[in-house]
C-alpha positions as CSV (number, residue, x, y, z in Angstrom):
1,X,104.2,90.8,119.5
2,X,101.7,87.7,120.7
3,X,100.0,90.2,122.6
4,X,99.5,92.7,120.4
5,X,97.8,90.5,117.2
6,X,95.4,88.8,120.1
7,X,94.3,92.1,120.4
8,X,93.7,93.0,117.1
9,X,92.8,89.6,116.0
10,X,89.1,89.9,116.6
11,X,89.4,93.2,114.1
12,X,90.9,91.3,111.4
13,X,88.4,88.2,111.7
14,X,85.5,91.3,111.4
15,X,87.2,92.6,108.1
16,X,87.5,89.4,106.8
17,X,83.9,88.9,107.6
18,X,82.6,92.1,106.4
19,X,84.4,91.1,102.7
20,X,82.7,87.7,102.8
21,X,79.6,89.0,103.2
22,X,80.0,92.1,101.2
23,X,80.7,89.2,98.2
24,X,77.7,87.4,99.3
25,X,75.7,90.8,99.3
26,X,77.3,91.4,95.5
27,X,76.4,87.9,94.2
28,X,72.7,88.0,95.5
29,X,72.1,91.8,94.4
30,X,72.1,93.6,91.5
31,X,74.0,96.9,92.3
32,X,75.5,100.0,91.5
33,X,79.5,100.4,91.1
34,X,79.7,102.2,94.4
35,X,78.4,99.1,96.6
36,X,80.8,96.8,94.3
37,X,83.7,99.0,94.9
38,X,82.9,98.8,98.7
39,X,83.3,95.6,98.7
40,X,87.0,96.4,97.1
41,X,88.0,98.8,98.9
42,X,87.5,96.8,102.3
43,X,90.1,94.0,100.9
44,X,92.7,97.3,100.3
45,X,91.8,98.1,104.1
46,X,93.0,94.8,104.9
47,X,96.2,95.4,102.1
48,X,97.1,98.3,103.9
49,X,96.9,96.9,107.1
50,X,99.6,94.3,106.4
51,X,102.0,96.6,104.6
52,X,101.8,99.1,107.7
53,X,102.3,95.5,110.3
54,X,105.5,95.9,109.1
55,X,106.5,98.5,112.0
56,X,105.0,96.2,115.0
57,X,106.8,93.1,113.5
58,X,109.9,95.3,113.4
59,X,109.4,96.7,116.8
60,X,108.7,93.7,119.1
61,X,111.5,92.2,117.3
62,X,114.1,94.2,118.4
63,X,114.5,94.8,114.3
64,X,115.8,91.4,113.7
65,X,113.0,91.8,111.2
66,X,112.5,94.6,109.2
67,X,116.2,95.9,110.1
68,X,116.4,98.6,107.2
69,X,113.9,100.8,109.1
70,X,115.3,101.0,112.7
71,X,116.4,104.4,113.4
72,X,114.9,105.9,109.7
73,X,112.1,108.1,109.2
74,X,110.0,104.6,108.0
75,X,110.5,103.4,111.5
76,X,107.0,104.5,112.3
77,X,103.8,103.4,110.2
78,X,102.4,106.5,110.6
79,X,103.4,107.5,107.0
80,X,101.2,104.5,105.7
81,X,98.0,105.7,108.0
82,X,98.5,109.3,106.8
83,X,98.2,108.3,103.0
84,X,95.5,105.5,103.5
85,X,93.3,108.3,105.7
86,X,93.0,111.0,103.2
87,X,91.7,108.4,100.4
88,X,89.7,106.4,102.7
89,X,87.6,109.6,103.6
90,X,87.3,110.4,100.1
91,X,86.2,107.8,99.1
92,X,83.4,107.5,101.9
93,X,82.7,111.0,101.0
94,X,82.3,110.1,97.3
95,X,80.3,106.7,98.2
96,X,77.7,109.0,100.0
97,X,77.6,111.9,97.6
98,X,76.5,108.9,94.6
99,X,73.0,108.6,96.8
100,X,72.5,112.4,96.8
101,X,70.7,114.0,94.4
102,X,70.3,117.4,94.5
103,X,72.8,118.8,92.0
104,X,73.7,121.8,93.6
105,X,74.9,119.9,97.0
106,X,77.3,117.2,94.9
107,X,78.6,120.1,92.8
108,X,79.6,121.7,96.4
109,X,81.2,118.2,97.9
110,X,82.7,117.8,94.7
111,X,84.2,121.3,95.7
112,X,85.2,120.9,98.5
113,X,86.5,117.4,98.5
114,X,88.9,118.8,96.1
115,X,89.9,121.4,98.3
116,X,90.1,118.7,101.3
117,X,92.2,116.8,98.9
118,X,95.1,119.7,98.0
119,X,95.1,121.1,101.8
120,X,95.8,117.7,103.4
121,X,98.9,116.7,100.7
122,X,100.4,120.6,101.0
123,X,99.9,119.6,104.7
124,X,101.3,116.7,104.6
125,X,104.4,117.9,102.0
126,X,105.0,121.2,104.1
127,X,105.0,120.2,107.3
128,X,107.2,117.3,109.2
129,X,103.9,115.7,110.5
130,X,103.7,113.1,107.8
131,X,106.0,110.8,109.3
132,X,105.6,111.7,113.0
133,X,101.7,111.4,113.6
134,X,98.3,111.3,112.6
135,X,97.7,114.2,110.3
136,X,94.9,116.5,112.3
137,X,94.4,118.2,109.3
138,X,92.9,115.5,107.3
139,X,91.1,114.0,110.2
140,X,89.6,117.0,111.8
141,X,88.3,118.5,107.8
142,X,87.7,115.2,106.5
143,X,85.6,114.2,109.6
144,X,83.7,117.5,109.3
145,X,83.7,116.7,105.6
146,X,82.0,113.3,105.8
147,X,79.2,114.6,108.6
148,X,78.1,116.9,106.1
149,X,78.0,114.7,103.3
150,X,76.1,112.3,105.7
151,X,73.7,114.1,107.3
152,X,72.9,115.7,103.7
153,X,72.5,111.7,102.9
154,X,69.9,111.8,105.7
155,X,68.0,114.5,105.0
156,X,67.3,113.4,101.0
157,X,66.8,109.9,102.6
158,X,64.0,110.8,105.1
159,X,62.1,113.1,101.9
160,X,62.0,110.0,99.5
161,X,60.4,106.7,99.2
162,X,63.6,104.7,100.0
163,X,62.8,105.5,103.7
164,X,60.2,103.2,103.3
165,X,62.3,100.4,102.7
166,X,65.1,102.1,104.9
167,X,65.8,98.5,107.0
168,X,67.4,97.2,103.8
169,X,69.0,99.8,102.2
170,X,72.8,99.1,102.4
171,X,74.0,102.7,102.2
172,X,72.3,103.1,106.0
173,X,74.6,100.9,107.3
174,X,77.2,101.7,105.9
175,X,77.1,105.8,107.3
176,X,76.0,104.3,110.7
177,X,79.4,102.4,110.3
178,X,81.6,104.7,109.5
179,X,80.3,108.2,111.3
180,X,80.7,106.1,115.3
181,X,83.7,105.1,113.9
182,X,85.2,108.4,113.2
183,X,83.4,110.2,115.6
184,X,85.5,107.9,118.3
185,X,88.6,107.9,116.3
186,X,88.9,111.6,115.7
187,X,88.7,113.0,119.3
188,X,91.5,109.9,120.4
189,X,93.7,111.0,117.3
190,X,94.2,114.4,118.6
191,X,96.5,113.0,121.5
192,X,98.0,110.2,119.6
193,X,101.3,111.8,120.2
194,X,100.6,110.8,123.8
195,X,101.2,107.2,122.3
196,X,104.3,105.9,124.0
197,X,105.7,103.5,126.0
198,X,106.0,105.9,128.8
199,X,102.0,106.4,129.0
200,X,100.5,103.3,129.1
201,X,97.4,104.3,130.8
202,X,97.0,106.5,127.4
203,X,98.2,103.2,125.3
204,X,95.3,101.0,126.9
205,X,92.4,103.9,126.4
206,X,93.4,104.3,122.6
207,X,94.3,101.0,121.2
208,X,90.7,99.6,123.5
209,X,88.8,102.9,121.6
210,X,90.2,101.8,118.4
211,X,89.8,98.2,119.0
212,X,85.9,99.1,119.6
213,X,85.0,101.1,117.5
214,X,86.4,98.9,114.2
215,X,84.5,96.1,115.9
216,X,81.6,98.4,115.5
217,X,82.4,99.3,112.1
218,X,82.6,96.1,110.8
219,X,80.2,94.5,112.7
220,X,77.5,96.7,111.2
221,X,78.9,96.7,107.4
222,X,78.9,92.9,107.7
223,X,75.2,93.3,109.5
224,X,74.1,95.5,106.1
225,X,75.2,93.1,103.6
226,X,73.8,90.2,105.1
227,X,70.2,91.8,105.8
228,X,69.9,94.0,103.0
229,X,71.3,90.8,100.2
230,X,67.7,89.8,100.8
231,X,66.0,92.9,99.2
232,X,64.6,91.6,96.1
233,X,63.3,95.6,95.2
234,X,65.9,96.3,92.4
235,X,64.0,99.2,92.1
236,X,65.8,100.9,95.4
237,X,68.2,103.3,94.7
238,X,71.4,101.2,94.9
């Protein structure tokens, strides 16, 4: 159990920086309620992430902890990962549809987020998957999901004057951020059920790709709030 929080140790030190600095970024900046509940909604990551240690605790010690779960269908996190997926990708789907502004593409997110939203729970309800591994489902359509909401971001962003101030504006980070991280985490999730003892060659390649890419993520959300807590343009669309 050592082992395993050495690894992840440098990931939570990240997401407690990238709150820190997201406060810092709040306190400096006048902002919009997305950016703010940003902020937030990195110090639920970190909730989530100690509710769903409780699995690893239990595991590596022999369930002298955490006894009431050994041998039940809560004996694996994945049911915590499953729920805390499908809202993080809304709301990152949501955060980037705010900075769009043609009407007829955030009527069509709105759409379709809402059909995202009752295909992944019927998938989840209807289906044994929720407690056995990584819903494909919500990964693969809310990956696909979030690209398009990006890259929509993108193209507004390159046809308005905020690309002239594009070094500071937070929302650049944040889609740089999150798109390596899913575009790592979504190809590695499709053989998660390769995750076992057994396979440790498999173990090593997803917990380093996952290890990497949240040091990426955070590393660049911290890197936004720190650079762009020095715009003074309140006029910029945030």
């Amino acid at each position: 159990m050592l082992n395993h929080y050495l690894n992840v140790l440098p990931i939570y030190f990240l997401e407690l920086l990238a709150i820190l600095t997201g406060f810092y970024f709040l306190f400096k900046r006048k902002t919009n309620k997305w950016n703010k509940g940003l902020v937030y909604f990195l110090m639920f990551i970190v909730f989530i992430e100690l509710i769903a240690s409780y699995a690893v605790i239990g595991f590596f010690s022999d369930y002298h902890c955490f006894s009431f779960v050994e041998n039940t269908l809560f004996e694996n996190n994945t049911w915590v990962y499953n729920c805390f997926m499908l809202l993080e990708f809304i709301f990152f789907i949501l955060y980037f549809r705010y900075y769009i502004k043609s009407r007829y593409w955030k009527n069509n997110i709105k759409i379709a987020v809402i059909i995202f939203i009752v295909t992944s729970i019927l998938n989840l309800l209807l289906t044994n998957i929720f407690f056995r591994s990584y819903s494909q489902t919500t990964i693969i359509f809310g990956t696909l999901l979030l690209l398009i909401t990006v890259f929509r971001f993108y193209f507004e962003l390159l046809n308005s004057d905020d690309v002239l101030n594009i070094k500071r504006y937070l929302p650049l980070y944040i889609s740089i951020g999150i798109l390596i991280f899913y575009l790592c985490f979504s190809p590695l999730s499709i053989y998660s059920n390769y995750y076992k003892i057994a396979n440790k060659l498999f173990m090593k390649v997803f917990s380093n790709g996952l290890l990497f890419a949240n040091l990426f993520k955070y590393l660049i959300f911290s890197l936004g709030f720190l650079v762009c807590s020095k715009n003074t343009n309140n006029e910029l669309n945030e």
